[in-house]
C-alpha positions in Angstrom: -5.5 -43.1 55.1 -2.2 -44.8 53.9 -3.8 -44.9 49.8 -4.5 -41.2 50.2 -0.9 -40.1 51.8 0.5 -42.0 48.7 -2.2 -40.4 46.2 -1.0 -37.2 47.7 2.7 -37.7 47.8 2.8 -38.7 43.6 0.6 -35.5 43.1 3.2 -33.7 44.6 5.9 -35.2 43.4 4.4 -34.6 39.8 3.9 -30.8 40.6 8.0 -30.9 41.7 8.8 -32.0 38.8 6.4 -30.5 36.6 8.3 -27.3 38.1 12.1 -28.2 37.6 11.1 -28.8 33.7 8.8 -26.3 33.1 9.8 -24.1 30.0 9.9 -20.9 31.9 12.2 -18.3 30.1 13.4 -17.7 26.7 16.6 -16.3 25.0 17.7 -15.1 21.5 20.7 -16.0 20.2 21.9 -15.8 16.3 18.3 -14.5 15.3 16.8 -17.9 16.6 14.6 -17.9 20.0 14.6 -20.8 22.4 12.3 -21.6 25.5 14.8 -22.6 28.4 13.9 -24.8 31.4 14.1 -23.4 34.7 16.8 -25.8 35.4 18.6 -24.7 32.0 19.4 -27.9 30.8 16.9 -28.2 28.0 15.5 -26.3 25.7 13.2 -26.1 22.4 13.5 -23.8 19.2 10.6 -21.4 19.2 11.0 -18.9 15.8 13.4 -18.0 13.8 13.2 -14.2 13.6 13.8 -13.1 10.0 14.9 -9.4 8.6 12.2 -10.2 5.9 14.2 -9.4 2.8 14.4 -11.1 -0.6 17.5 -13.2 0.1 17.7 -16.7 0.5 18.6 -18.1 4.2 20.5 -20.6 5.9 19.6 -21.6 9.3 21.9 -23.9 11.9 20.1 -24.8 15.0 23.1 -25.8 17.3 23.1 -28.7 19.9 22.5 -26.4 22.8 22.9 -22.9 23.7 25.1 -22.5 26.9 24.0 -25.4 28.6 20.6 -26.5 27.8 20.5 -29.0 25.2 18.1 -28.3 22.3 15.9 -31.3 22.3 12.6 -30.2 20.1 11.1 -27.7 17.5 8.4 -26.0 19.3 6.6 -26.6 22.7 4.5 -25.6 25.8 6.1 -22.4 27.2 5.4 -21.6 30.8 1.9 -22.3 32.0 1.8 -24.9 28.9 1.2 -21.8 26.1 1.7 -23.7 22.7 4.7 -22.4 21.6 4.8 -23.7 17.6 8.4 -23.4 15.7 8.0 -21.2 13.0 9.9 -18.5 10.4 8.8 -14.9 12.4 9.5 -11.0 10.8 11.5 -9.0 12.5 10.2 -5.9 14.0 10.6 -2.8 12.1 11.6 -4.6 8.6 8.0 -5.1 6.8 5.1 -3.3 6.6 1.7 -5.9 6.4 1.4 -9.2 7.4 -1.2 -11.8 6.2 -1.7 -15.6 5.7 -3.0 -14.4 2.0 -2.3 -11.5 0.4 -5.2 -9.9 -1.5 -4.3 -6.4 -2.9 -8.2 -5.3 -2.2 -7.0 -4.8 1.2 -4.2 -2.4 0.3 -5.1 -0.1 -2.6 -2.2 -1.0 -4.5 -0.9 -3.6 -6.9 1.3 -6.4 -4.8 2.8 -9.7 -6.1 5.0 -12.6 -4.5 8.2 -13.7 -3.8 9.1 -17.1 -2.3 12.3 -17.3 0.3 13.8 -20.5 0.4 14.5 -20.9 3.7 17.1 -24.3 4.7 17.1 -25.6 8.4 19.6 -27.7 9.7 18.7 -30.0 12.5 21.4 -31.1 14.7 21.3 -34.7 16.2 19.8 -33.4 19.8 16.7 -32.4 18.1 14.5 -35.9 18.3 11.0 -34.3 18.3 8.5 -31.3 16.3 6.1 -30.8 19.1 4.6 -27.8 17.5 5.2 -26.0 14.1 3.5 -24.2 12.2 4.1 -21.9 8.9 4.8 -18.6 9.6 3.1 -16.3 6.8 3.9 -13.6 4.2 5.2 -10.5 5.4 4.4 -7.1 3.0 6.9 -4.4 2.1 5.9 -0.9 0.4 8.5 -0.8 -2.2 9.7 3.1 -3.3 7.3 3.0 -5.9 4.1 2.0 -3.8 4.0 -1.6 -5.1 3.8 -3.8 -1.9 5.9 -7.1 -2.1 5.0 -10.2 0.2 8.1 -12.4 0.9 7.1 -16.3 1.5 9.3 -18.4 3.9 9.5 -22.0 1.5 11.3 -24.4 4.5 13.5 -27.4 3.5 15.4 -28.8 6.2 18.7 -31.1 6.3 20.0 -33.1 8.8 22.8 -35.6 9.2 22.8 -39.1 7.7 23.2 -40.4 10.8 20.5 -38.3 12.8 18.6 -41.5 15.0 15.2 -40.2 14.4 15.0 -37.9 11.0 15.5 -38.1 7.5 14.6 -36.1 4.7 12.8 -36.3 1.3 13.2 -33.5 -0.7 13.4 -31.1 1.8 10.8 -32.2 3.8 11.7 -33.4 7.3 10.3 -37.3 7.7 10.6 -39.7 10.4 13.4 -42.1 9.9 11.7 -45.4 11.1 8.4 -45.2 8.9 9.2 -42.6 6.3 6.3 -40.3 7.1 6.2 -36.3 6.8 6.8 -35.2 10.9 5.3 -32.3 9.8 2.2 -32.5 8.2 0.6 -29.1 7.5 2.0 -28.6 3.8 1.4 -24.9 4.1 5.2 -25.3 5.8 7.0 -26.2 3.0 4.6 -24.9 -0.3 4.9 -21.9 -1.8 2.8 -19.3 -2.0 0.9 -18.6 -5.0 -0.1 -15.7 -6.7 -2.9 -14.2 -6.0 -5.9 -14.4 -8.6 -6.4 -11.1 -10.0 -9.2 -9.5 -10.0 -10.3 -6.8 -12.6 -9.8 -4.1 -10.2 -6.4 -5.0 -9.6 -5.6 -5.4 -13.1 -7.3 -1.4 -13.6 -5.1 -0.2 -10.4 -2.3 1.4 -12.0 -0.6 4.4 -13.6 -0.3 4.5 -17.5 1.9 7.0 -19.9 1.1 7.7 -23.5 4.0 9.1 -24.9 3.8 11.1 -28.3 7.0 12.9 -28.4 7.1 16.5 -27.3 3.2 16.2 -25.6 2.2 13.1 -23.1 -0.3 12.2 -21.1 -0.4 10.4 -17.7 -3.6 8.5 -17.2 -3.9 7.1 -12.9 -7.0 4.6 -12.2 -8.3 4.1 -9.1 -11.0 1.5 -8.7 -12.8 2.0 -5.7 -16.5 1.4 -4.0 -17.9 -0.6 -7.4 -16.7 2.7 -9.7 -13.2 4.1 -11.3 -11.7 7.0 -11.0 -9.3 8.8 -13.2 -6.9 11.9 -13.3 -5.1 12.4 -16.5 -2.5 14.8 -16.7 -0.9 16.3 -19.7 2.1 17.8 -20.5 4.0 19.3 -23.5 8.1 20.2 -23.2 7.6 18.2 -19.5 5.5 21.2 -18.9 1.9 20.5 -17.8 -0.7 22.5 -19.2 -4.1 20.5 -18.5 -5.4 18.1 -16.0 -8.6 16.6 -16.0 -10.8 13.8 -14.6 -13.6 11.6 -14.6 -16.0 8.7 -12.7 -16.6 5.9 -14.4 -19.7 3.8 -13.2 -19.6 -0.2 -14.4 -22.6 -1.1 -16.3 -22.7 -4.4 -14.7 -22.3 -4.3 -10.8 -19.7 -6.4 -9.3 -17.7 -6.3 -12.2 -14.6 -4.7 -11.2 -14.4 -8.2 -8.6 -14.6 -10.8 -11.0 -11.5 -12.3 -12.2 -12.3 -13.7 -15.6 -13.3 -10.5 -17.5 -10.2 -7.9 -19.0 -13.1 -5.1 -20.0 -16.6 -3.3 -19.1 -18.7 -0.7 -20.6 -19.5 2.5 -17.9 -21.1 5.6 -17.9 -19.3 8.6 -17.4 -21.0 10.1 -14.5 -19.0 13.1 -14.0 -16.1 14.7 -16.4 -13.9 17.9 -15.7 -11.5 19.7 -17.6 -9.8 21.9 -15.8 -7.8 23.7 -18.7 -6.4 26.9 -18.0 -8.2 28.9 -15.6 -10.7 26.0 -15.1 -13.9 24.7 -17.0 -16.3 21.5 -16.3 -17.3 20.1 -19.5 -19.6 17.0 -20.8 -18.4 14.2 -22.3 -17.6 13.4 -25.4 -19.7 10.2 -25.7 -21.7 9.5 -21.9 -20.4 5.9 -22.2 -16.8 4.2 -22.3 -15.6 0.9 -22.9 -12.2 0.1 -20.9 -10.2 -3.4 -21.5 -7.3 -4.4 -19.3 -4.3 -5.9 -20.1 -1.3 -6.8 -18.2 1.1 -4.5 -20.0 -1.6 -1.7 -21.4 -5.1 -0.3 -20.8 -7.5 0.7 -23.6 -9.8 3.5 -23.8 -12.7 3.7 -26.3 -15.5 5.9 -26.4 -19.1 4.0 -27.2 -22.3 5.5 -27.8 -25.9 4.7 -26.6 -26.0 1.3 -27.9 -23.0 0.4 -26.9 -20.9 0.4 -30.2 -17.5 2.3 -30.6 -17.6 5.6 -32.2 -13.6 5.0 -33.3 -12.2 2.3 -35.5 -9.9 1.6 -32.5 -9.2 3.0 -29.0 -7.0 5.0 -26.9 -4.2 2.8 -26.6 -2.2 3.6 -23.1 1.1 1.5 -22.4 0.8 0.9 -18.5 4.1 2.6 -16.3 4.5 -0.6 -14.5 7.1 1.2 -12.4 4.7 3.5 -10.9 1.3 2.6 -9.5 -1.8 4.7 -9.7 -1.0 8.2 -7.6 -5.2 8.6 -7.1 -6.9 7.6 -3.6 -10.4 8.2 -2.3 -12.2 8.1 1.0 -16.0 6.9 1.4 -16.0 10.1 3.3 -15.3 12.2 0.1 -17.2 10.0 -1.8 -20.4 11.0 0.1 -20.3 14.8 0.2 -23.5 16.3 -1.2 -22.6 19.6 -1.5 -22.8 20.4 -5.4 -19.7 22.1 -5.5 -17.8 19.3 -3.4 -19.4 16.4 -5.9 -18.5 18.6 -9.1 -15.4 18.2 -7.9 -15.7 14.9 -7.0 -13.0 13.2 -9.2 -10.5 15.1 -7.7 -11.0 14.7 -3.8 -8.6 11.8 -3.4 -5.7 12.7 -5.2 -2.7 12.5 -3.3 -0.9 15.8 -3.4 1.3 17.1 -0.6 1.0 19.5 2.2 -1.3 22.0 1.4 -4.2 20.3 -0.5 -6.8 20.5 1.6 -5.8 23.6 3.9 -6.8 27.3 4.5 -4.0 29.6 4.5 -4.9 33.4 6.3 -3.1 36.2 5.9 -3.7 40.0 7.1 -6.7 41.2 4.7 -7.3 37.8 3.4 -7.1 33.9 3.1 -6.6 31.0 0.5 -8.8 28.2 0.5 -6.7 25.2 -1.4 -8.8 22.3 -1.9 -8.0 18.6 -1.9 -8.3 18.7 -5.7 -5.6 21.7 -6.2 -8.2 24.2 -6.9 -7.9 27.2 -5.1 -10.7 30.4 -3.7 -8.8 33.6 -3.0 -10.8 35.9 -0.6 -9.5 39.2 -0.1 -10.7 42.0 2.0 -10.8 45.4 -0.9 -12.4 48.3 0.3 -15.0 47.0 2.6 -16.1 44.6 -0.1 -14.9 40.4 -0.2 -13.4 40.2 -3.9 -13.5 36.0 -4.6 -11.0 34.6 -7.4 -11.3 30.6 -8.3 -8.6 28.9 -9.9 -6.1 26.4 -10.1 -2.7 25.1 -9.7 -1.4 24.1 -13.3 1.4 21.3 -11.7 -0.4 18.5 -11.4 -3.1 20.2 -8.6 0.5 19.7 -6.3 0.7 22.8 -3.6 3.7 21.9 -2.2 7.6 23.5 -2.5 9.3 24.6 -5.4 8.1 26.8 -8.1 4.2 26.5 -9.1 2.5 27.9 -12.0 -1.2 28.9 -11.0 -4.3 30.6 -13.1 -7.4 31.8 -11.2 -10.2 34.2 -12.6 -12.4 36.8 -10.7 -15.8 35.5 -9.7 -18.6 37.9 -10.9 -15.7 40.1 -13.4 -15.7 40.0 -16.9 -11.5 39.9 -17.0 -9.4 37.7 -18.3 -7.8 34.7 -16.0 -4.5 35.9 -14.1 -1.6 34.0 -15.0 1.2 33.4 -12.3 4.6 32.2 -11.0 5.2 31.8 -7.8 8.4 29.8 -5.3 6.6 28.4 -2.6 8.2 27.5 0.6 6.4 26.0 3.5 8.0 25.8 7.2 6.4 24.1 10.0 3.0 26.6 10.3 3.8 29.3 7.7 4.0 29.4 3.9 5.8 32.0 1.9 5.0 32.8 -1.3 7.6 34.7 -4.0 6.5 36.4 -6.9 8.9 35.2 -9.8 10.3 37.4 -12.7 7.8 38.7 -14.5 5.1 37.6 -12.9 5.1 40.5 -10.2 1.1 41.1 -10.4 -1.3 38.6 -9.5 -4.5 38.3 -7.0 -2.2 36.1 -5.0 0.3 38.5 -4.2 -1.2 41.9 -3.0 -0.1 44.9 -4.9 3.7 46.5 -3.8 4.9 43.2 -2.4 6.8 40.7 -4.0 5.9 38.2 -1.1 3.1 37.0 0.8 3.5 35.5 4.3 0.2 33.0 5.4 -0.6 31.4 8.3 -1.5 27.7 8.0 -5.4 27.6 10.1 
């Protein structure tokens, strides 16, 4: 009876005390976060939290905050959670985070940037119970590129800390020389990642040739390539067009020690003035990726170029590819969805994509800027088809557009219009001479629509 009082009176003794130095609440101060006793006399250093930018940082972890003396970096918080130190993004100032960045994931072209980040230890600080590296935290730059910024830690200390030293940044113990940290991961930085051919192809390029110039986007996606090619002459566009390009070889696009691949050209529209789908050229291509250009070469049936040399086309490395495509849109097997297949995913704002209704008709603007007008004429539907002839872009501001009646033997109808759209209604405004067109009904100068 008296050896289990005593086994009983050290258990309880152990939970008292277990309970007095429990890490049981934390506090933020100068962007660091601790974990506190109950009794607030110790604490440890939990994460630095970091406005993930690319500027270098200089961290001081004091003695103690109020009165708890910091003892450790990282711990056991509350019911023995491990708790490891480490560099942690603020809320609200990135946009991804990974342990390795891999631009498949995010559809556009990303790269690296190291943050040397130093750490002093104060003297109190006699112990790393838990640390571990924090990651690479994404930002969507203005021009869709995505930048991962990668904590580097060194740390420094005092010459006269009694347990830690340091070698080359690295923090080590002071009585046997060895790392205190050992996952490398901590102090290494990241490397790029290896680039596969569909990142390389993921971009925007512009051929300039004086007064006329054309704007080539790829977009590599489910094994095949897209590509919408605008051209303009006086900064004026006047044709848009695009194709899908399927690789000879599968798997291709993922390999990383390839810079070209023949591909048949599946599907090719024109959509020159008032619209026409055309064939090929040549039902094969050849394109080679570079870093700072892509080339473009027609090839026959066996595979040989039909040109002494290519379509040179200097990549815009300020601008990546403006093209996107869902597996949804991908899959659509109505004929006149797939003829217009090339053109789902481009991203243009607002109104691709939506039905506009007005009194005695409606407008039917497809995700590839093409438009069907339907209007109600003497008990009969008349049907024009057309396009937008600003980059397929339905959106405000002023927008050139041709369409041409279906069935009719006329001549396409040119027009000018200022678009304005406002929460659930767009307006359009016939422009100076351009009074007369199938989109704006006879006697008006304006048509008011309805966004269904």
């Amino acid at each position: 009876m008296k050896n289990r009082l005593k086994r009983i009176t050290a258990l309880l003794s152990v939970l008292i005390l277990g309970g007095c130095t429990g890490y049981d609440s934390m506090v933020e101060q100068n962007g660091i976060r601790y974990a506190v006793t109950a009794s607030g006399r110790k604490a440890f250093a939990a994460d630095v939290i970091w406005q993930v930018s690319s500027d270098p940082q200089e961290i001081t972890i004091p003695d103690a905050i109020d009165k708890a003396s910091v003892t450790s970096l990282g711990g056991f918080y509350g019911t023995g959670v491990p708790t490891p130190f480490m560099i942690t993004g603020a809320a609200g100032s990135y946009d991804f985070s990974t342990d390795t960045p891999d631009s498949s994931r995010y559809g556009a072209p990303l790269r690296i940037e190291n943050v040397p980040f130093t750490i002093g230890i104060p003297d109190s600080v006699t112990e790393v119970r838990q640390a571990a590296a924090g990651g690479c935290y994404g930002v969507r730059t203005e021009n869709g590129e995505i930048v991962f910024y990668a904590p580097v830690v060194s740390f420094s200390c005092s010459e006269n800390h009694p347990v830690f030293t340091t070698d080359s940044g690295m923090l080590v113990s002071r009585e046997d020389q060895r790392p205190v940290i050992e996952n490398e991961d901590f102090y290494m930085p990241v490397p790029e990642p290896e680039r596969t051919l569909r990142d390389k192809l993921l971009c925007r390029t512009v051929k300039d040739m004086g007064d006329e110039k054309e704007v080539w986007d790829f977009f590599p996606e489910f094994g095949r390539v897209f590509v919408h090619i605008n051209s303009y002459m006086h900064d004026s566009e006047y044709v848009f067009s695009a194709m899908e390009l399927i690789p000879l070889e599968d798997g291709i696009l993922d390999r990383t020690d390839v810079d070209s691949f023949d591909a048949e050209i599946r599907q090719f529209s024109d959509f020159a003035m008032a619209g026409q789908y055309t064939e090929p050229l040549y039902p094969y291509c050849r394109i080679t990726v570079q870093d700072e250009d892509v080339t473009f070469t027609w090839i026959d049936e066996t595979k040989t170029p039909v040109m002494d040399s290519g379509i040179q086309l200097p990549k815009d490395l300020t601008q990546p590819s403006q093209f996107a495509i869902t597996e949804e849109e991908l899959n659509r097997t109505d004929p006149a969805d797939v003829r217009s297949r090339p053109y789902a995913g481009f991203q243009a704002p607002k109104l691709n994509g939506k039905t506009l209704e007005y009194d005695n008709g409606r407008i039917i603007i497809y995700r590839d800027g093409t438009i069907t007008i339907e209007q109600d004429q003497e008990n009969t539907t008349v049907v024009y088809r057309g396009l937008a002839r600003t980059g397929a872009k339905w959106s405000d501001g002023n927008l050139h557009f041709a369409v041409k009646k279906l069935g009719g033997t006329t001549e396409p109808y040119f027009g000018k219009v200022h678009l304005e759209v406002e929460d659930d209604t767009v307006t359009f405004t016939a422009m100076e001479g351009f009074e007369h067109s199938p989109l704006i009904p006879e006697g008006d100068d304006t048509l008011v629509c309805r966004i269904s």
